[in-house]
C-alpha positions as CSV (number, residue, x, y, z in Angstrom):
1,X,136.0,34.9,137.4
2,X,136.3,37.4,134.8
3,X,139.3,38.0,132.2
4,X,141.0,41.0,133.7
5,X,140.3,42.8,130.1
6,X,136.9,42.2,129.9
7,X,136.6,43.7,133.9
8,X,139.1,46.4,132.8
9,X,137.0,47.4,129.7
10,X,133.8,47.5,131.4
11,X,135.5,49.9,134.1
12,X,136.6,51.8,131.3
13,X,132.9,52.0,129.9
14,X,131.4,53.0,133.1
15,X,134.3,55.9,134.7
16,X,133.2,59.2,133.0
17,X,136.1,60.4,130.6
18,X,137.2,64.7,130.4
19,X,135.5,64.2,127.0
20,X,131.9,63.4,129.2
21,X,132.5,66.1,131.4
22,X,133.2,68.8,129.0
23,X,129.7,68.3,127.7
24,X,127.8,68.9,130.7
25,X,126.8,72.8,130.0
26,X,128.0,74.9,133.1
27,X,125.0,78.0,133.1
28,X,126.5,81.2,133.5
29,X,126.1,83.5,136.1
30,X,125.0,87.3,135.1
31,X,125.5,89.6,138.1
32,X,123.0,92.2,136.4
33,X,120.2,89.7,136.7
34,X,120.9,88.7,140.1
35,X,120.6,92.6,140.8
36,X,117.4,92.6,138.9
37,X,116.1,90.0,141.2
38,X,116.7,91.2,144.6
39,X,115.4,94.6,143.4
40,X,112.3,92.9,142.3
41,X,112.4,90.6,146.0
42,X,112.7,94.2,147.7
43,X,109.8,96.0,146.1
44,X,107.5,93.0,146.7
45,X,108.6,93.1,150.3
46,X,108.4,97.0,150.9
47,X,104.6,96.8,149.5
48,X,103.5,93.7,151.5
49,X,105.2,95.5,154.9
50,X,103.3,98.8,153.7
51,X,100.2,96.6,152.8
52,X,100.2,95.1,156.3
53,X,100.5,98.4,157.7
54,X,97.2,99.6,156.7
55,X,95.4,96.7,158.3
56,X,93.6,97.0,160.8
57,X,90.4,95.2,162.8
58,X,87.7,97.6,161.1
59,X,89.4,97.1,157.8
60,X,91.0,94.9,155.9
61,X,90.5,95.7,152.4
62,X,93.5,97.8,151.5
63,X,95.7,95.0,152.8
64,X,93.7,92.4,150.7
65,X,94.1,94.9,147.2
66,X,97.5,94.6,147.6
67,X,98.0,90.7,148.4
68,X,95.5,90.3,145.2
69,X,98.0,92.4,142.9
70,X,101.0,89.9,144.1
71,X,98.9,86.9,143.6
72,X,98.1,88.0,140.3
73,X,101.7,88.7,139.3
74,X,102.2,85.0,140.7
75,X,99.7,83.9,138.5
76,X,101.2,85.4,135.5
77,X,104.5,84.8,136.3
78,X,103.9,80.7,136.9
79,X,101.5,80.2,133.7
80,X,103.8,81.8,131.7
81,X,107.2,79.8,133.3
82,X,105.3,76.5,133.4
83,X,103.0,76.6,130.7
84,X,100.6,74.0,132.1
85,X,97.6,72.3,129.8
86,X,94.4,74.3,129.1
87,X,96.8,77.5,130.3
88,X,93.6,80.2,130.0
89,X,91.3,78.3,132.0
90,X,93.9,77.4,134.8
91,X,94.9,80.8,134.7
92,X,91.1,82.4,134.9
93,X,90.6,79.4,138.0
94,X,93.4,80.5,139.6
95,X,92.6,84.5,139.7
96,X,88.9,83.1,141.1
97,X,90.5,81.3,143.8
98,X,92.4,83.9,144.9
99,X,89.8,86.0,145.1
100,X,88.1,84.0,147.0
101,X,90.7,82.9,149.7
102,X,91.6,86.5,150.1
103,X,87.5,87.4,150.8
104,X,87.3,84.3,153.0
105,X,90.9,85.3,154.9
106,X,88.9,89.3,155.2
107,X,85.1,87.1,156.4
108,X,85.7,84.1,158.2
109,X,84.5,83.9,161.8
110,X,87.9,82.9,162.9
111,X,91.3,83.1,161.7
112,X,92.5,79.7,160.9
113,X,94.4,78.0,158.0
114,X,91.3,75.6,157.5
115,X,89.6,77.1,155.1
116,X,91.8,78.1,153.2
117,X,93.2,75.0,152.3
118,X,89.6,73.5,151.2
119,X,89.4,76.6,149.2
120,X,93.0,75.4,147.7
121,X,91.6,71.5,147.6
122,X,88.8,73.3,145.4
123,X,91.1,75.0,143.0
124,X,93.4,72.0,142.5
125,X,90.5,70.0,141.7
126,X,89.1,72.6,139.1
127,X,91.7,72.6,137.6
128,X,92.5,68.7,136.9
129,X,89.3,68.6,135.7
130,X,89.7,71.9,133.1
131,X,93.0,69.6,131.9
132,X,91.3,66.0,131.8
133,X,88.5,67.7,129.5
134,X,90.3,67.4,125.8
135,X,92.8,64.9,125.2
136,X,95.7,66.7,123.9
137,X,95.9,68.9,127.5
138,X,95.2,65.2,129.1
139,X,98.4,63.5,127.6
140,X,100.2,66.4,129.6
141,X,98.4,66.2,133.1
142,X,100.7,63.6,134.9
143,X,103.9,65.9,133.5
144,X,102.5,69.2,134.9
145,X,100.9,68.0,138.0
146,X,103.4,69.7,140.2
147,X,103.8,72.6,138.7
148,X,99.9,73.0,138.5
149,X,99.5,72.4,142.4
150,X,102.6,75.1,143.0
151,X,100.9,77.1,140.9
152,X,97.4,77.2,143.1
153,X,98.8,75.8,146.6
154,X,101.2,79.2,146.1
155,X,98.2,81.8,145.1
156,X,95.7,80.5,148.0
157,X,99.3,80.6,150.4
158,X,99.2,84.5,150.0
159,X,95.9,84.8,151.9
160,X,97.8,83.4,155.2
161,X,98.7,86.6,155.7
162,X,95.8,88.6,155.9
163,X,94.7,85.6,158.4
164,X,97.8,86.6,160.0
165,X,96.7,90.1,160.5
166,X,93.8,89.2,162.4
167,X,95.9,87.4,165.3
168,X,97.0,89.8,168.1
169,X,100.4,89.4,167.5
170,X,99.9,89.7,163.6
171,X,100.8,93.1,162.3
172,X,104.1,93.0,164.1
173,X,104.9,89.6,163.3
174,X,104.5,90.2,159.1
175,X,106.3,93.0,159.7
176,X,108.9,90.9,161.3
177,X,108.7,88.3,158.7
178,X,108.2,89.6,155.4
179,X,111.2,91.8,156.4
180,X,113.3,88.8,157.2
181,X,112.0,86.9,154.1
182,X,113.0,90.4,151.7
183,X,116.2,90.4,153.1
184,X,117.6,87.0,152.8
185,X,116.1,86.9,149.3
186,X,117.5,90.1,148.5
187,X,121.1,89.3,150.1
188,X,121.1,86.0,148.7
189,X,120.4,87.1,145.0
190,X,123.4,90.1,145.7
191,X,125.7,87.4,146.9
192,X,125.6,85.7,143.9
193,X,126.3,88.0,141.5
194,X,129.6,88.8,143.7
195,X,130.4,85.5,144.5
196,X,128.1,82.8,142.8
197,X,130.3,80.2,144.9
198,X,130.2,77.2,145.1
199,X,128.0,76.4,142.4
200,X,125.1,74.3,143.5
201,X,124.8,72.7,140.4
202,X,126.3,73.2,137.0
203,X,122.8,73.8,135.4
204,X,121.4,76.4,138.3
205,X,123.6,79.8,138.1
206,X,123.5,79.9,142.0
207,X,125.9,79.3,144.6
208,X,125.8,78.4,148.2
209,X,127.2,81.3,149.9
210,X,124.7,83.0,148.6
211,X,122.2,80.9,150.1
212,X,123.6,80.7,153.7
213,X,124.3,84.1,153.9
214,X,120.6,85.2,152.6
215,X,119.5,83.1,155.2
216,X,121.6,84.2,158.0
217,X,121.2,87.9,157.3
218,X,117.5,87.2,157.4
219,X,118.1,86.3,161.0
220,X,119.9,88.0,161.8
221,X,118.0,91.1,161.2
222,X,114.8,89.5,162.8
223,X,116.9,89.3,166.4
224,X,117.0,93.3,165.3
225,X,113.9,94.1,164.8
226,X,112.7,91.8,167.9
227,X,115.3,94.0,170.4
228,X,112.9,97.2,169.3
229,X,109.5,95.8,169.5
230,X,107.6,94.7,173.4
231,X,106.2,91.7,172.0
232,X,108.9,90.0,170.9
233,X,112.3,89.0,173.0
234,X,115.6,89.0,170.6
235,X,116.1,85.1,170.7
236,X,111.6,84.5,169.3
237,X,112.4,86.6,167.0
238,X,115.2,85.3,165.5
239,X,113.4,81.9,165.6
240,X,110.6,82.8,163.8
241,X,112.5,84.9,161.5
242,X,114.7,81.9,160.9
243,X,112.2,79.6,159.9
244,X,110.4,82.3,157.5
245,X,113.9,83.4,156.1
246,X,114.9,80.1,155.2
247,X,111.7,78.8,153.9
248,X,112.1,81.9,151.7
249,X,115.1,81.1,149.9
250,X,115.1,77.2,149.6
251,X,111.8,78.1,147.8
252,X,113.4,80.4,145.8
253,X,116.1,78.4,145.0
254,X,113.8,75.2,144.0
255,X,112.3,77.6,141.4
256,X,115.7,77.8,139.4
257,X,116.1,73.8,139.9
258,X,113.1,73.2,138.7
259,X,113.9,75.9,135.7
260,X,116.9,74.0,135.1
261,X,114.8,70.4,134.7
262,X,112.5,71.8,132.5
263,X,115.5,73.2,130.2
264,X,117.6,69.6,130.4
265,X,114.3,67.9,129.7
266,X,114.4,70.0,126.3
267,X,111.0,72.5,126.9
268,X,111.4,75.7,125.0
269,X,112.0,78.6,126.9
270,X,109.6,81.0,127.8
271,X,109.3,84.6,128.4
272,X,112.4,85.4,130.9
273,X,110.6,88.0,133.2
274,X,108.2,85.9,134.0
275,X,111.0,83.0,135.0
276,X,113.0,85.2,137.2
277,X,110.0,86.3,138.6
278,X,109.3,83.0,140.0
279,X,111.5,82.8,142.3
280,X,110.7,85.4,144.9
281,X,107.4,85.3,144.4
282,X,107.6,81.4,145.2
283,X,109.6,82.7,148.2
284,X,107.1,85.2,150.1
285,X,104.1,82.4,149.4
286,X,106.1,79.3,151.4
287,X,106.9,82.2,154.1
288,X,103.4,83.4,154.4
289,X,102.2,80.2,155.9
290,X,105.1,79.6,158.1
291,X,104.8,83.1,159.5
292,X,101.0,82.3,160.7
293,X,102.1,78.2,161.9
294,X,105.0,80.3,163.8
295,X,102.8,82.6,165.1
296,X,100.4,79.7,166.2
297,X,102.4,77.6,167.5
298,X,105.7,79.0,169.0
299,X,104.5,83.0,169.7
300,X,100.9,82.7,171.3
């Protein structure tokens, strides 16, 4: 048995005190950003609907243009948020690979998620190997691991779509997706700079009502769109445009986590566009692939 002051001081050491809990920094929220944001998540969406528009069996190549200028604003937008070792060379593998998964979404002999995650395998090894090269970048390898696979698992993700276009059901269903995905990102972002509550964490300016309400919007809208359009009943479409909607923002919202880590951890802040362009971006590359496993799996 212990002397009750000894167990009373070590309660005392553990319980947190007000003076503990001031200290933890409480992020604000700035409604003009959040604004910024789902403007940004809108435009992204409007040209990815436009861009799926002008696909079509002869020709895919306007509809590939336009998932390459996304996937290099990704690209940007994550080397400069992440900063990952040997950052030119990661960067200049990247652009090559998606490239490449966007000509071999455009060539292959059948629409399938296959090859492009070998061409993703490809690009994650490239790029261990451009950081394992000089030892300085090497030191930083294990730290940056994730962000480096985010970083090409997200650019090859992009090229799902133009896959998608090539299923019967394809055209309609980005359409149906991507509009579900803008929307839900876009109302989540506006929902929290009205009401930011509650806060998710003291470090991540976002709340949850913004979340569940992006999300719910995003099906909501989907049911919509699936009442208009002969391939689709009301109830599959709200389904699919579920699982896309909500994929969207939980990607989203991981981007500002993981912001928040790399700020608590004590890395120096980079250049803010490219960080708040993260998140969206992140958002439409984790629905991309969801829209063609939906497709696949629940719609054909």
């Amino acid at each position: 048995m212990f002397p009750s002051g000894s167990t009373e001081a070590a309660a005392e050491s553990v319980t947190p005190t007000d003076d503990d809990l001031d200290e933890i920094e409480i992020t604000p929220v700035r409604p003009a950003l959040s604004v910024a944001i789902a403007a940004f998540a809108a435009l992204v969406g409007v040209g990815l609907v436009f861009g799926a528009q002008s696909s079509s069996p002869g020709s895919r190549g306007a509809f590939a243009l336009v998932l390459l200028g996304v996937q290099v604003l990704y690209v940007l937008a994550w080397l400069m948020a992440t900063r990952p070792p040997a950052l030119l060379v990661v960067g200049g593998i990247c652009l090559v690979v998606a490239g490449w998964s966007d000509l071999a979404a455009v060539r292959s002999a059948e629409p399938g998620l296959t090859t492009l995650a070998l061409i993703a395998l490809a690009g994650i090894a490239a790029t261990v190997v451009s950081q394992v090269i000089r030892p300085a970048d090497r030191r930083r390898i294990s730290e940056s691991l994730r962000a480096t696979l985010a970083l090409v698992v997200g650019v090859v993700a992009f090229a799902a779509l133009i896959m998608l276009s090539r299923v019967p059901l394809g055209t309609q269903v980005i359409f149906l997706c991507v509009t579900s995905s803008a929307v839900a990102l876009v109302v989540a972002r506006l929902a929290d700079a009205v009401y930011p509550k509650p806060r998710l964490a003291p470090q991540v300016a976002r709340g949850a009502a913004g979340v569940i309400f992006g999300a719910m919007a995003g099906t909501l809208l989907s049911a919509i769109i699936g009442s208009y359009l002969y391939t689709f009943s009301p109830s599959s479409a709200a389904v699919v445009g579920l699982v896309t909607a909500v994929f969207a923002v939980l990607a989203d919202l991981a981007v500002d986590y993981a912001e928040a880590g790399r700020q608590m951890a004590g890395d120096t802040p980079t250049l803010w566009v490219a960080r708040h362009m993260q998140g969206p971006l992140g958002g439409f590359a984790l629905a991309a692939p969801a829209a063609y496993v939906m497709t696949v799996l629940f719609l054909t």
